[in-house]
N, CA, C and O atoms as a GROMACS GRO file, in nm:
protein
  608
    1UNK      N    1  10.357   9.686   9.553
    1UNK     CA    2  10.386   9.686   9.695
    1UNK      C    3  10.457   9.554   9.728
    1UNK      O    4  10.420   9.442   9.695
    2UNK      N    5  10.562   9.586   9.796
    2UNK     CA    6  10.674   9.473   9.808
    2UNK      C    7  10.627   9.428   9.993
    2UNK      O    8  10.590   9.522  10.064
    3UNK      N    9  10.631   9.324  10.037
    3UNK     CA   10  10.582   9.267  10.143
    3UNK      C   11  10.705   9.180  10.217
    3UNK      O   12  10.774   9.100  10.154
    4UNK      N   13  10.715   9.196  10.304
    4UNK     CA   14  10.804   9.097  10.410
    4UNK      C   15  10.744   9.073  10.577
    4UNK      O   16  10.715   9.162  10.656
    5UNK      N   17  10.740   8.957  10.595
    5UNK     CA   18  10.673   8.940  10.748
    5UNK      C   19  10.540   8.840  10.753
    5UNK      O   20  10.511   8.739  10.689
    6UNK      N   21  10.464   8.919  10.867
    6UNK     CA   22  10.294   8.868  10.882
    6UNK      C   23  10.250   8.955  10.790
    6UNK      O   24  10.218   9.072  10.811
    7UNK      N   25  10.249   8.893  10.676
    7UNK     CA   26  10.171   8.947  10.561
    7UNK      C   27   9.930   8.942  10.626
    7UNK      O   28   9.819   8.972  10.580
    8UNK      N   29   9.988   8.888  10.740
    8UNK     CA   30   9.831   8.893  10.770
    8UNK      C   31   9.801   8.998  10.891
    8UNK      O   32   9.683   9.006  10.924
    9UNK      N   33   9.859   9.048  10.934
    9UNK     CA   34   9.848   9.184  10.975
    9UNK      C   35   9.760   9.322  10.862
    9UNK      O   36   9.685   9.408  10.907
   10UNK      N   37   9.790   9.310  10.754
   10UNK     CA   38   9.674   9.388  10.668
   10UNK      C   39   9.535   9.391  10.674
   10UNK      O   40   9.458   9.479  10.637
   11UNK      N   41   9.502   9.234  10.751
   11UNK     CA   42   9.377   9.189  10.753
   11UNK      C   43   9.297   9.278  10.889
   11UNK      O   44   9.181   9.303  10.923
   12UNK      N   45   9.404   9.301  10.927
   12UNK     CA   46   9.316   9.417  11.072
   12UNK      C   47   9.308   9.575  11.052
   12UNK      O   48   9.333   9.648  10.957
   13UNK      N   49   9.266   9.594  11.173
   13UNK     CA   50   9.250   9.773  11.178
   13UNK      C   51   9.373   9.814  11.189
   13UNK      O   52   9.452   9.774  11.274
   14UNK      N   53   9.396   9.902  11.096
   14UNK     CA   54   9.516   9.999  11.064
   14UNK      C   55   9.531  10.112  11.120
   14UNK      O   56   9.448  10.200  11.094
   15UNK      N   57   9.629  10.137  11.202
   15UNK     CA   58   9.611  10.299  11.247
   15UNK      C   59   9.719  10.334  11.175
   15UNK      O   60   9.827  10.275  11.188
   16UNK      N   61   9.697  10.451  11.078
   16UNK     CA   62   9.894  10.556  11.059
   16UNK      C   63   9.876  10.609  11.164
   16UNK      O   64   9.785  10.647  11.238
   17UNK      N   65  10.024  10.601  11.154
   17UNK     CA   66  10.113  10.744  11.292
   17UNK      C   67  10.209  10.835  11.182
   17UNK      O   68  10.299  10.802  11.104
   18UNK      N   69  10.159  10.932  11.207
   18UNK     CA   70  10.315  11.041  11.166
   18UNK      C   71  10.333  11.138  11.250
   18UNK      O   72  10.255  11.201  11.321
   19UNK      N   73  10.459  11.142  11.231
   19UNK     CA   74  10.509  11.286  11.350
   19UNK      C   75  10.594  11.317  11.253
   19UNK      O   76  10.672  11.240  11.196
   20UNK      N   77  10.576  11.453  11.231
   20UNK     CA   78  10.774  11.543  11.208
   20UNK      C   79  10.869  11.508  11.254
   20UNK      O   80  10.850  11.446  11.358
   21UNK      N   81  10.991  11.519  11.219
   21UNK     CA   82  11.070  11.542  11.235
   21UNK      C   83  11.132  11.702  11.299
   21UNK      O   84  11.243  11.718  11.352
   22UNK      N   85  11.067  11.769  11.286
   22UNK     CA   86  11.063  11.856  11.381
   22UNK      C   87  10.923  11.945  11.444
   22UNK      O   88  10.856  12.039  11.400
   23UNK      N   89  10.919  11.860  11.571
   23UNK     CA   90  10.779  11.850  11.617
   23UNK      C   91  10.780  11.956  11.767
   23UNK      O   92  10.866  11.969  11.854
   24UNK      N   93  10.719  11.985  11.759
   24UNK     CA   94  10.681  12.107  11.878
   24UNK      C   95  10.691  12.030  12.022
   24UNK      O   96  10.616  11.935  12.048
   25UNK      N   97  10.797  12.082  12.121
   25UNK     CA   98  10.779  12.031  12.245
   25UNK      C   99  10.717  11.912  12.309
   25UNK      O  100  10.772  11.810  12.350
   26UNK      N  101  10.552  11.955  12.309
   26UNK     CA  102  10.418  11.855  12.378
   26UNK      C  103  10.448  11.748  12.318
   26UNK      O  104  10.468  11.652  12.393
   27UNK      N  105  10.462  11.722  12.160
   27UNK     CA  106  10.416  11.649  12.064
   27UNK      C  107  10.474  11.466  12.098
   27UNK      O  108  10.421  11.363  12.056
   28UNK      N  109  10.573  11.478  12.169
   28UNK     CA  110  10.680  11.339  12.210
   28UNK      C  111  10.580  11.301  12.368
   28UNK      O  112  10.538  11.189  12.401
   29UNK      N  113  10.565  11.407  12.429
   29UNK     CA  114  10.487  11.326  12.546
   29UNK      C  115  10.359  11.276  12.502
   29UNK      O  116  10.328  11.159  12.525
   30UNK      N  117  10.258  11.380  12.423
   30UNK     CA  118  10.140  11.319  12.356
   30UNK      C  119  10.139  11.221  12.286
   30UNK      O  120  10.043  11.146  12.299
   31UNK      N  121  10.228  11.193  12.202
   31UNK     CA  122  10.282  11.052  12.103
   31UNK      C  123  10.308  10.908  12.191
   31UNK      O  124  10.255  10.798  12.173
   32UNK      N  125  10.423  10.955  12.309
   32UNK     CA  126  10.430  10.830  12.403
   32UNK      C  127  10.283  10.805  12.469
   32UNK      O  128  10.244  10.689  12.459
   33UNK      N  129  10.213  10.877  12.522
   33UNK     CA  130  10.090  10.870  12.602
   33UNK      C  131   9.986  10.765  12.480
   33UNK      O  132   9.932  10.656  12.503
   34UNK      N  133   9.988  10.844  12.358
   34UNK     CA  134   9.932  10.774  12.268
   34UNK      C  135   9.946  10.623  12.255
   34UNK      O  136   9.857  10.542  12.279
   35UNK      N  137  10.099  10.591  12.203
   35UNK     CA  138  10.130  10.471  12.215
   35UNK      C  139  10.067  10.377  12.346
   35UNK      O  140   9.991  10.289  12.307
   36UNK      N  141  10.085  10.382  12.482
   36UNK     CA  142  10.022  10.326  12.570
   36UNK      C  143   9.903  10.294  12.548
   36UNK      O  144   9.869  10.177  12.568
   37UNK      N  145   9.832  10.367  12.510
   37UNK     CA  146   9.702  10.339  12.512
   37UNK      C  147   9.693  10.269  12.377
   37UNK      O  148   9.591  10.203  12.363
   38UNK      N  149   9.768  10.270  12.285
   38UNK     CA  150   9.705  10.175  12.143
   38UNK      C  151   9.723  10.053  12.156
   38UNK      O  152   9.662   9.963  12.097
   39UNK      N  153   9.837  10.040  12.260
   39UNK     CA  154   9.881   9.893  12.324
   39UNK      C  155   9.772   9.815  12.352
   39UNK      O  156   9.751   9.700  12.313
   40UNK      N  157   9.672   9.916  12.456
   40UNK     CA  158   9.611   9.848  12.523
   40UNK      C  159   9.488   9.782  12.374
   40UNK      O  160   9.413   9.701  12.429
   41UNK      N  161   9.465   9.788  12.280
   41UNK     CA  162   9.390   9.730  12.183
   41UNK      C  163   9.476   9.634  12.075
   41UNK      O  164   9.590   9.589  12.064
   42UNK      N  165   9.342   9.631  12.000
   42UNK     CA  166   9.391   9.517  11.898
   42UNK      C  167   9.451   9.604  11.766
   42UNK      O  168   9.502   9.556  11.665
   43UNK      N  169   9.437   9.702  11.787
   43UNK     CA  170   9.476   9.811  11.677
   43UNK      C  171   9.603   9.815  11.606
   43UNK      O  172   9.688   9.868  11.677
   44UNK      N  173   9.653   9.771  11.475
   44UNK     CA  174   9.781   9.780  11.460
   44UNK      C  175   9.859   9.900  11.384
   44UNK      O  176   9.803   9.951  11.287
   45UNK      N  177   9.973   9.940  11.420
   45UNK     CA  178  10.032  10.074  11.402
   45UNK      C  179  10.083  10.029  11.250
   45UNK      O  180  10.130   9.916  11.237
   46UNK      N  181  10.077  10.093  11.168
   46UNK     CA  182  10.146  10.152  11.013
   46UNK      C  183  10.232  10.307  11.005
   46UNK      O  184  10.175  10.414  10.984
   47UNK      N  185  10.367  10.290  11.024
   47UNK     CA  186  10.396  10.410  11.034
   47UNK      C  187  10.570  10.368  10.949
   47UNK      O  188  10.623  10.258  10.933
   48UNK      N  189  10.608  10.482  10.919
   48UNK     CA  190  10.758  10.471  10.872
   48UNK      C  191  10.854  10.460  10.988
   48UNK      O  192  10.971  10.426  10.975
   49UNK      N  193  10.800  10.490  11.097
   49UNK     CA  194  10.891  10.503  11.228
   49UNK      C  195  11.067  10.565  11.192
   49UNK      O  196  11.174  10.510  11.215
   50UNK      N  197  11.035  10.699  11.126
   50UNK     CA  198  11.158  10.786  11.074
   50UNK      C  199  11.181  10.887  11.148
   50UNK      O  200  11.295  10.932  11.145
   51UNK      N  201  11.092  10.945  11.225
   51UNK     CA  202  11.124  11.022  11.297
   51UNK      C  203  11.179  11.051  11.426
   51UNK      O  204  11.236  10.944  11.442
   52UNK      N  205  11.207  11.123  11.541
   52UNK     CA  206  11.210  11.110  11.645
   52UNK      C  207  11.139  11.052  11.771
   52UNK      O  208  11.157  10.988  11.875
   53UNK      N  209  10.984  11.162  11.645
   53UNK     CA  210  10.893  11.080  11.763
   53UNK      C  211  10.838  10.920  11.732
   53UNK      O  212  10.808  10.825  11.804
   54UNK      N  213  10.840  10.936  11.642
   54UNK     CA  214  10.795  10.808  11.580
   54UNK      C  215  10.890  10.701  11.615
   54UNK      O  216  10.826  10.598  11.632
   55UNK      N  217  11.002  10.684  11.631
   55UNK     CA  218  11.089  10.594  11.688
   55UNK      C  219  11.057  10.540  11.863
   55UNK      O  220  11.074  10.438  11.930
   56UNK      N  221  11.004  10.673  11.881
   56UNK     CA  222  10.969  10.686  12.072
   56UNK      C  223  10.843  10.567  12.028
   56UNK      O  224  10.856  10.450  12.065
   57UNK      N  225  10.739  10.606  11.959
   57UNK     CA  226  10.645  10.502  11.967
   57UNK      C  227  10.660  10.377  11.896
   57UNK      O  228  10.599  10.276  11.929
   58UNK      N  229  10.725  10.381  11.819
   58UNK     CA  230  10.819  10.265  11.769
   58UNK      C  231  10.863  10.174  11.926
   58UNK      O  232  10.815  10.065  11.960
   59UNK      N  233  10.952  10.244  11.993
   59UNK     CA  234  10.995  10.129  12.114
   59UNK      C  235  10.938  10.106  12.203
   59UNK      O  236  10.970  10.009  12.271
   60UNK      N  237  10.812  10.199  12.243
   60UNK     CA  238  10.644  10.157  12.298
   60UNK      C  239  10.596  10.043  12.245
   60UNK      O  240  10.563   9.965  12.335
   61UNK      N  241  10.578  10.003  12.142
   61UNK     CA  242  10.482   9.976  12.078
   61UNK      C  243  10.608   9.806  12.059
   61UNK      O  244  10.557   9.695  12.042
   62UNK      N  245  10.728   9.822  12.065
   62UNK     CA  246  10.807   9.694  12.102
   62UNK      C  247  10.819   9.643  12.186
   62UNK      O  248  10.838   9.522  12.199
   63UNK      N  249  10.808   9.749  12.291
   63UNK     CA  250  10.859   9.677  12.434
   63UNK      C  251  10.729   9.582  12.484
   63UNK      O  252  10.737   9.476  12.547
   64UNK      N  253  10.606   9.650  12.437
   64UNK     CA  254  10.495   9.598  12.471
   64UNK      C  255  10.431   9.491  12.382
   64UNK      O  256  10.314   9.454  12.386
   65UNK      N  257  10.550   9.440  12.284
   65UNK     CA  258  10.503   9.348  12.203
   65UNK      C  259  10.405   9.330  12.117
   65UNK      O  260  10.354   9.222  12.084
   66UNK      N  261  10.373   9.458  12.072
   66UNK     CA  262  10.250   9.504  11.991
   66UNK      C  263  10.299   9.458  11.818
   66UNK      O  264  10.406   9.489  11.764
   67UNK      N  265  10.219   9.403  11.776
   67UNK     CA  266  10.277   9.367  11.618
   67UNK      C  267  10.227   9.543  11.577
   67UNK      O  268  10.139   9.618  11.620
   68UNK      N  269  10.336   9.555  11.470
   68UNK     CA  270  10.328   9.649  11.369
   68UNK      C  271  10.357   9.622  11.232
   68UNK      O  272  10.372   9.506  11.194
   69UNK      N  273  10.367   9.728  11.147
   69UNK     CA  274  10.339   9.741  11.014
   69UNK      C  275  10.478   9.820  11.006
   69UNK      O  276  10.469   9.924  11.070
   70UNK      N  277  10.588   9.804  10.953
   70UNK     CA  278  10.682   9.956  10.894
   70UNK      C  279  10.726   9.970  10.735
   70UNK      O  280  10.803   9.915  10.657
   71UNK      N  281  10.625  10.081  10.734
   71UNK     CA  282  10.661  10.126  10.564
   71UNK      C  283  10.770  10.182  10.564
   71UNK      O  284  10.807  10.277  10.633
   72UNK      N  285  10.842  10.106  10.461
   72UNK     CA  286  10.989  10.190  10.466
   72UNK      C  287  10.943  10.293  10.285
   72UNK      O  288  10.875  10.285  10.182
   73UNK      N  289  11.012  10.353  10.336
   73UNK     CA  290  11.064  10.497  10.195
   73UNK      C  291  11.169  10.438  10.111
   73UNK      O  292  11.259  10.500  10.056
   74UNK      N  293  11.150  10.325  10.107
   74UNK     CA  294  11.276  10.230  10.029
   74UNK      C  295  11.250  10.093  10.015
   74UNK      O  296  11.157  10.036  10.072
   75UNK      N  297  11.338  10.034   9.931
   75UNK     CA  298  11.304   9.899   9.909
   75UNK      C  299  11.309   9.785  10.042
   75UNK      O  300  11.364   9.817  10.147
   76UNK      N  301  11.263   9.686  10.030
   76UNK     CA  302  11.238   9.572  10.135
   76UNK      C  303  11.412   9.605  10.211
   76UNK      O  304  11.489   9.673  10.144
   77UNK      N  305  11.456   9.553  10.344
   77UNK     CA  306  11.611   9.523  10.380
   77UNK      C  307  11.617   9.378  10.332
   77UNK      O  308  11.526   9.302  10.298
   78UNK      N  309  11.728   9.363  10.335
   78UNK     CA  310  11.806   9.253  10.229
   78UNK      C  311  11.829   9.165  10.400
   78UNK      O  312  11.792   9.055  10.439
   79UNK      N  313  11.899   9.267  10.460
   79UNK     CA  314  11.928   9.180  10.602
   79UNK      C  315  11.825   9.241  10.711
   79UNK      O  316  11.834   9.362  10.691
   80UNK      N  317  11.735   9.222  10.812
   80UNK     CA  318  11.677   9.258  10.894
   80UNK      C  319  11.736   9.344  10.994
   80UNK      O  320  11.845   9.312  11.042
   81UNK      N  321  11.681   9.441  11.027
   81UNK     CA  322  11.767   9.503  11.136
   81UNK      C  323  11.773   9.492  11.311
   81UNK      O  324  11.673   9.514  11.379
   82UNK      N  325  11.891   9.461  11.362
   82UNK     CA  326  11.883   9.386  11.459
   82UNK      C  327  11.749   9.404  11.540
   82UNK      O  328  11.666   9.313  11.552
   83UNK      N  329  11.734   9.550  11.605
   83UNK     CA  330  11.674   9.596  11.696
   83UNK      C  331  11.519   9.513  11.660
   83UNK      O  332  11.438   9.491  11.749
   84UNK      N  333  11.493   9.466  11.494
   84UNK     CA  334  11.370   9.449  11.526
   84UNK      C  335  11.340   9.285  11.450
   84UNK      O  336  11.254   9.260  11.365
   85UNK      N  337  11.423   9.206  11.499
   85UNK     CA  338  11.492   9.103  11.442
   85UNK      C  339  11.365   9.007  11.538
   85UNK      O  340  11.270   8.940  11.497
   86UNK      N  341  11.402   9.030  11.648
   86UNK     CA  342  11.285   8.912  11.744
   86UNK      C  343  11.164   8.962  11.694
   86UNK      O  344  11.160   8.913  11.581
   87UNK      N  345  11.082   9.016  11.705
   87UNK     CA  346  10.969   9.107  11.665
   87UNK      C  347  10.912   8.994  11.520
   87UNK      O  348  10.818   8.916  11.510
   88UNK      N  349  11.013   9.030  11.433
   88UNK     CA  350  11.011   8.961  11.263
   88UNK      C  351  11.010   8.772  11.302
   88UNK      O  352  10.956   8.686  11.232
   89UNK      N  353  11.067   8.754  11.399
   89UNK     CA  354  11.090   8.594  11.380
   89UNK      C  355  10.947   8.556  11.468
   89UNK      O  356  10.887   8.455  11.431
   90UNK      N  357  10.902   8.616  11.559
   90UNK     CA  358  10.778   8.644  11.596
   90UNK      C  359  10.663   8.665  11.576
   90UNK      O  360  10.575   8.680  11.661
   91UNK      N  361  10.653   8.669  11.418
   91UNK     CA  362  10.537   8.734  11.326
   91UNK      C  363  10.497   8.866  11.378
   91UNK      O  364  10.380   8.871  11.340
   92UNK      N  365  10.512   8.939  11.419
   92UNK     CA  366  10.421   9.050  11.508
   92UNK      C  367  10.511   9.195  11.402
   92UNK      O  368  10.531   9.305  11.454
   93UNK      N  369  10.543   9.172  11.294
   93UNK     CA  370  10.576   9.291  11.206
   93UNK      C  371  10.574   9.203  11.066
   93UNK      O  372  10.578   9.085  11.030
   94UNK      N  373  10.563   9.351  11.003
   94UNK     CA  374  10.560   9.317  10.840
   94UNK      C  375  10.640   9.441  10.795
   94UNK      O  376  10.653   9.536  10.871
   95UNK      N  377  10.682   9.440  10.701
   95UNK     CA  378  10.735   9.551  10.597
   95UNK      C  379  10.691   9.566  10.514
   95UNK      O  380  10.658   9.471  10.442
   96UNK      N  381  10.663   9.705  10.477
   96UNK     CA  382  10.585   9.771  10.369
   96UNK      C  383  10.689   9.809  10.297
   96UNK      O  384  10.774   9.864  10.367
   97UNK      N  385  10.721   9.802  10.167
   97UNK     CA  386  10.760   9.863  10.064
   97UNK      C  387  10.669   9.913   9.938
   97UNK      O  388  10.583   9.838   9.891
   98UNK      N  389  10.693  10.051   9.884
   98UNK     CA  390  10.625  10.078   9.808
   98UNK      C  391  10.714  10.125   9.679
   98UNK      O  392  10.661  10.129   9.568
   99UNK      N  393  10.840  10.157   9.697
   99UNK     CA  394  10.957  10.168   9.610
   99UNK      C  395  11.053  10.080   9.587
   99UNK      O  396  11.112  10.050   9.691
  100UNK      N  397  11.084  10.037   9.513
  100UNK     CA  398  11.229   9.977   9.482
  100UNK      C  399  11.331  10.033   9.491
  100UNK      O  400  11.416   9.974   9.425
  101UNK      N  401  11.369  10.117   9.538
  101UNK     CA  402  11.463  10.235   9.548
  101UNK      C  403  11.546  10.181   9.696
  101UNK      O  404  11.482  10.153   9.797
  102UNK      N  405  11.687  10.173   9.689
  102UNK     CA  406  11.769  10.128   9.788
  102UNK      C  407  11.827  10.240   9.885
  102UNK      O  408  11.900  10.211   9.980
  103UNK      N  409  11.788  10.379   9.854
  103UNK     CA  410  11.763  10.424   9.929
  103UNK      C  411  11.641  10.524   9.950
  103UNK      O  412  11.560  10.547   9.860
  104UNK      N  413  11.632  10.598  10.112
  104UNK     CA  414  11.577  10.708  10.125
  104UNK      C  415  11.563  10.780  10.070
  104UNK      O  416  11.669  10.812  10.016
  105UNK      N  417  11.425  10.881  10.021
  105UNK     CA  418  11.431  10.995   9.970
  105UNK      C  419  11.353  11.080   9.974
  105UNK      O  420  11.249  11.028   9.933
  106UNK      N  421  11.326  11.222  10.007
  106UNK     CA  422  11.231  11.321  10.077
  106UNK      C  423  11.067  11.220   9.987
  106UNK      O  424  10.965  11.173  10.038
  107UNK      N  425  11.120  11.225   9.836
  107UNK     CA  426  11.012  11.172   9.758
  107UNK      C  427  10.928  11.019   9.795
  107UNK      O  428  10.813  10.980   9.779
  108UNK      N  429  11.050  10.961   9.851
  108UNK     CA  430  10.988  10.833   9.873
  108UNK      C  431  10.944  10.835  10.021
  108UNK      O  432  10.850  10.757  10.040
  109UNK      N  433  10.981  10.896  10.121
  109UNK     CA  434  10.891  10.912  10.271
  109UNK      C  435  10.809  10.962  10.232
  109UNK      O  436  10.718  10.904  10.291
  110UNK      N  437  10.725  11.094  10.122
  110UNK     CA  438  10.607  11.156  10.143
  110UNK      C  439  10.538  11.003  10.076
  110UNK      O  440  10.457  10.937  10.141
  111UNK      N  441  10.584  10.965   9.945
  111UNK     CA  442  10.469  10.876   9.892
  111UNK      C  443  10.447  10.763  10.017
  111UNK      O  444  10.341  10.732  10.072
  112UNK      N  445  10.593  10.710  10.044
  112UNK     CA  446  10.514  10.652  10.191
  112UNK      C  447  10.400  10.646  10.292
  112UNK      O  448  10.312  10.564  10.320
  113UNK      N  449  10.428  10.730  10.322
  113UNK     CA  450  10.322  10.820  10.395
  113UNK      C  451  10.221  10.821  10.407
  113UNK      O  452  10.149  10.800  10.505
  114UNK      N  453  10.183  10.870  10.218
  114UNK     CA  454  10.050  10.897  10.169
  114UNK      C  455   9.982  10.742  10.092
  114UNK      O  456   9.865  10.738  10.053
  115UNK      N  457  10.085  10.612  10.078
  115UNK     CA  458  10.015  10.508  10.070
  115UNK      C  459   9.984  10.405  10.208
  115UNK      O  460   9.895  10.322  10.229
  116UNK      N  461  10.109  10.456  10.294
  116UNK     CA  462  10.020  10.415  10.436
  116UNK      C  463   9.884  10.447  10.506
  116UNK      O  464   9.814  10.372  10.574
  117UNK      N  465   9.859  10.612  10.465
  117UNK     CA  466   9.732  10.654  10.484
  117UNK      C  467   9.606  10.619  10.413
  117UNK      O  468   9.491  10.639  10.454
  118UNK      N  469   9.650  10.553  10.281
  118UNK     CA  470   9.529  10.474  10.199
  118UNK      C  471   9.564  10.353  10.257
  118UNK      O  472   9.471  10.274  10.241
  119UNK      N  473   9.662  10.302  10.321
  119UNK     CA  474   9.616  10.160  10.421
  119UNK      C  475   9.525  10.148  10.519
  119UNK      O  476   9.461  10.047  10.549
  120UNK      N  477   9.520  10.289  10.583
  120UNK     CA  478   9.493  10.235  10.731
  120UNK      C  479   9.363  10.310  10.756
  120UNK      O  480   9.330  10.396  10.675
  121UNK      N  481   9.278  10.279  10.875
  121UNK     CA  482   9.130  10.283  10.873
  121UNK      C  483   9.107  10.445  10.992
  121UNK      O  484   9.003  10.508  11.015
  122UNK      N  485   9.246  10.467  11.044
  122UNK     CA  486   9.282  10.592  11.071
  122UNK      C  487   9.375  10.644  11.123
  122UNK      O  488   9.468  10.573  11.160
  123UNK      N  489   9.378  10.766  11.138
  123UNK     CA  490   9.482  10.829  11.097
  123UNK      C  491   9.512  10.898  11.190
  123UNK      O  492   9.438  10.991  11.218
  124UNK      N  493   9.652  10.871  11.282
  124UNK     CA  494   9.695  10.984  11.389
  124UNK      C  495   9.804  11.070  11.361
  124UNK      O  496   9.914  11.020  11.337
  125UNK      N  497   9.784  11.224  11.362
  125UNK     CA  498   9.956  11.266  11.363
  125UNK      C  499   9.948  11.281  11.479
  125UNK      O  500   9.844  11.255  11.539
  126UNK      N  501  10.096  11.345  11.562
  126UNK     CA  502  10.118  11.424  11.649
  126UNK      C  503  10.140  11.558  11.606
  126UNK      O  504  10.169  11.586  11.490
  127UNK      N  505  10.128  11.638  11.696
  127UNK     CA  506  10.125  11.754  11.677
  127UNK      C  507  10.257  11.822  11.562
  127UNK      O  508  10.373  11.780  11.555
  128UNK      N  509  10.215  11.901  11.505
  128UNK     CA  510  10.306  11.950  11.364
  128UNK      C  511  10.354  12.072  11.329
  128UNK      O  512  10.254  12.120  11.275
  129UNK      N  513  10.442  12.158  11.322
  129UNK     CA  514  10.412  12.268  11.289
  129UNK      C  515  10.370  12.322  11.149
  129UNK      O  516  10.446  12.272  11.066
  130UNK      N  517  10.250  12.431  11.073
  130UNK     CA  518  10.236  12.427  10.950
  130UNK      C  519  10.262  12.446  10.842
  130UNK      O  520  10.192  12.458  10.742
  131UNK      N  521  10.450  12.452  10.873
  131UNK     CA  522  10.510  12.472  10.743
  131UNK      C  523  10.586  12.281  10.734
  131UNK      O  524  10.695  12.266  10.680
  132UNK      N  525  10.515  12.171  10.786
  132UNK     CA  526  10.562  12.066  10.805
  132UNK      C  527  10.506  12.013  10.662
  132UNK      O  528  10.402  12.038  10.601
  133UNK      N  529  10.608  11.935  10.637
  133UNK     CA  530  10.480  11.841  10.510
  133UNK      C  531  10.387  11.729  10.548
  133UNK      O  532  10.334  11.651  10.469
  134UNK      N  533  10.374  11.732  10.671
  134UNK     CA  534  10.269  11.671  10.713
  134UNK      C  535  10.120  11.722  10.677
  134UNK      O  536  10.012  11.672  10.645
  135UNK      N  537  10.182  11.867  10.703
  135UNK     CA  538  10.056  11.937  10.660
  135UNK      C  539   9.910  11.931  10.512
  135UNK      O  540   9.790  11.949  10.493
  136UNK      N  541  10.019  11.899  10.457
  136UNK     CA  542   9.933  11.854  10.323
  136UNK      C  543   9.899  11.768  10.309
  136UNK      O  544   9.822  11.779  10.213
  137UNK      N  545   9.902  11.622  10.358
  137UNK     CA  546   9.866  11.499  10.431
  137UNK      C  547   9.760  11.540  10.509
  137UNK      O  548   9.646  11.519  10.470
  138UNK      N  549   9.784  11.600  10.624
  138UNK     CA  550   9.672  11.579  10.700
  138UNK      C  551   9.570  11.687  10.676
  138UNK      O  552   9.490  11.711  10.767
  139UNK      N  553   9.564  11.766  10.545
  139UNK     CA  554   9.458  11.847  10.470
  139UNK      C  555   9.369  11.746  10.433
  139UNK      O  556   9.250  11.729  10.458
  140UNK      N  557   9.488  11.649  10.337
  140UNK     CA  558   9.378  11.582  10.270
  140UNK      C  559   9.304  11.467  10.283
  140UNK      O  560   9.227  11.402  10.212
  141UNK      N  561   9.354  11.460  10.404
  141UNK     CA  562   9.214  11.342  10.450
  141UNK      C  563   9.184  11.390  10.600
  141UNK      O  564   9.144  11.326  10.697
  142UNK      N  565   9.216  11.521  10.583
  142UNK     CA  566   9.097  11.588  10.758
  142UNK      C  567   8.945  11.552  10.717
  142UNK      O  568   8.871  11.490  10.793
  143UNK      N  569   8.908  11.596  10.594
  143UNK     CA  570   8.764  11.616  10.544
  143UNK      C  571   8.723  11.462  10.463
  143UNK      O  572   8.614  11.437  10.410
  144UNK      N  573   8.817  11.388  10.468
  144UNK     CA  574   8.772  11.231  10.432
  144UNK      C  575   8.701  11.186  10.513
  144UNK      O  576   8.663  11.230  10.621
  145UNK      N  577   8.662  11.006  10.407
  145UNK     CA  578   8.596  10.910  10.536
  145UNK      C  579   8.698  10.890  10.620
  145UNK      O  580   8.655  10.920  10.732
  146UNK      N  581   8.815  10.853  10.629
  146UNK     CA  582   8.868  10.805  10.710
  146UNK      C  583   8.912  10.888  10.832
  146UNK      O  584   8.972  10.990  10.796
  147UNK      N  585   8.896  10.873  11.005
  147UNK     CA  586   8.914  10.949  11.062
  147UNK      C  587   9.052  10.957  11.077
  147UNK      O  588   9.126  10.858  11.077
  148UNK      N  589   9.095  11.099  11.092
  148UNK     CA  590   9.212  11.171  11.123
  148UNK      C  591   9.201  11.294  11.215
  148UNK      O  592   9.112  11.378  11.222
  149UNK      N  593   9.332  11.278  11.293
  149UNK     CA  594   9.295  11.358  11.386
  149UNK      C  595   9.440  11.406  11.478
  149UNK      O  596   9.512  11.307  11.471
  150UNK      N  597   9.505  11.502  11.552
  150UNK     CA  598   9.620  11.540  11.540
  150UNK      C  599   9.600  11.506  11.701
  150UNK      O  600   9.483  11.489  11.736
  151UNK      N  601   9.706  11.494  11.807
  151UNK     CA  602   9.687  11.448  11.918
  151UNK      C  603   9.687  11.572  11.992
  151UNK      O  604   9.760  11.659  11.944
  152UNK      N  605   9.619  11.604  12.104
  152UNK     CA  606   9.581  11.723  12.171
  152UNK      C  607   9.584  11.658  12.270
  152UNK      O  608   9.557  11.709  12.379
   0.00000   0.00000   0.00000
């Protein structure tokens, strides 16, 4: 695992977020609603922030100056990316890498994913439909210790 940032952000409570990429209607208002309220704690977000919705709580979760966690599906960036440039000089983010791989790949977002979810102490999706590959993710740790739970 390749590291860039507040490498001391690990030391707290971890929430994953995942959403699809193609997510059912509700799923973007329940996700933003979500975000608000995680603000309001000490709770820090671990998510790939790849998706649609996940980007929505991605700029929640900036505007409100919330440190996060972003696992990328690829190796560390070489150059930071603007949008989250103050954030990084700020300590209030870290980067997760779990591949060396320079780019994206269906293979490297699922393992993402599924080593963010052995990060974090629990686990939110937004709503999914069940031919999503979320689905097999959130099989396998519905019935774990760690709580998971889909937003309703």
């Amino acid at each position: 695992m390749d590291l860039s940032g507040n490498k001391d952000l690990l030391d707290r409570e971890l929430v994953a977020f995942f959403a699809s990429r193609n997510s059912p209607p509700e799923a973007l208002c329940l996700a933003q609603k979500w975000a608000y309220e995680i603000c309001k704690t000490e709770k820090i977000v671990i998510s790939g922030f790849h998706s649609p919705i996940e980007r929505a709580v991605l700029d929640i979760l900036m505007s409100n100056r919330c440190p996060i966690i972003l696992a990328l599906g690829r190796s560390l960036y070489r150059k930071i990316p603007a949008h989250l440039q103050a954030a990084f000089d700020e300590n209030r983010l870290l980067f997760v890498s779990f591949r060396n791989y320079s780019r994206p790949s269906l293979s490297n977002s699922q393992l993402r994913n599924w080593l963010a979810a052995d990060l974090a102490t629990e686990i939110v999706f937004a709503p999914f439909d069940k031919a999503s590959q979320l689905s097999t993710l959130h099989f396998a740790y519905n019935n774990g210790p760690t709580p998971c739970h889909i937003l309703r």
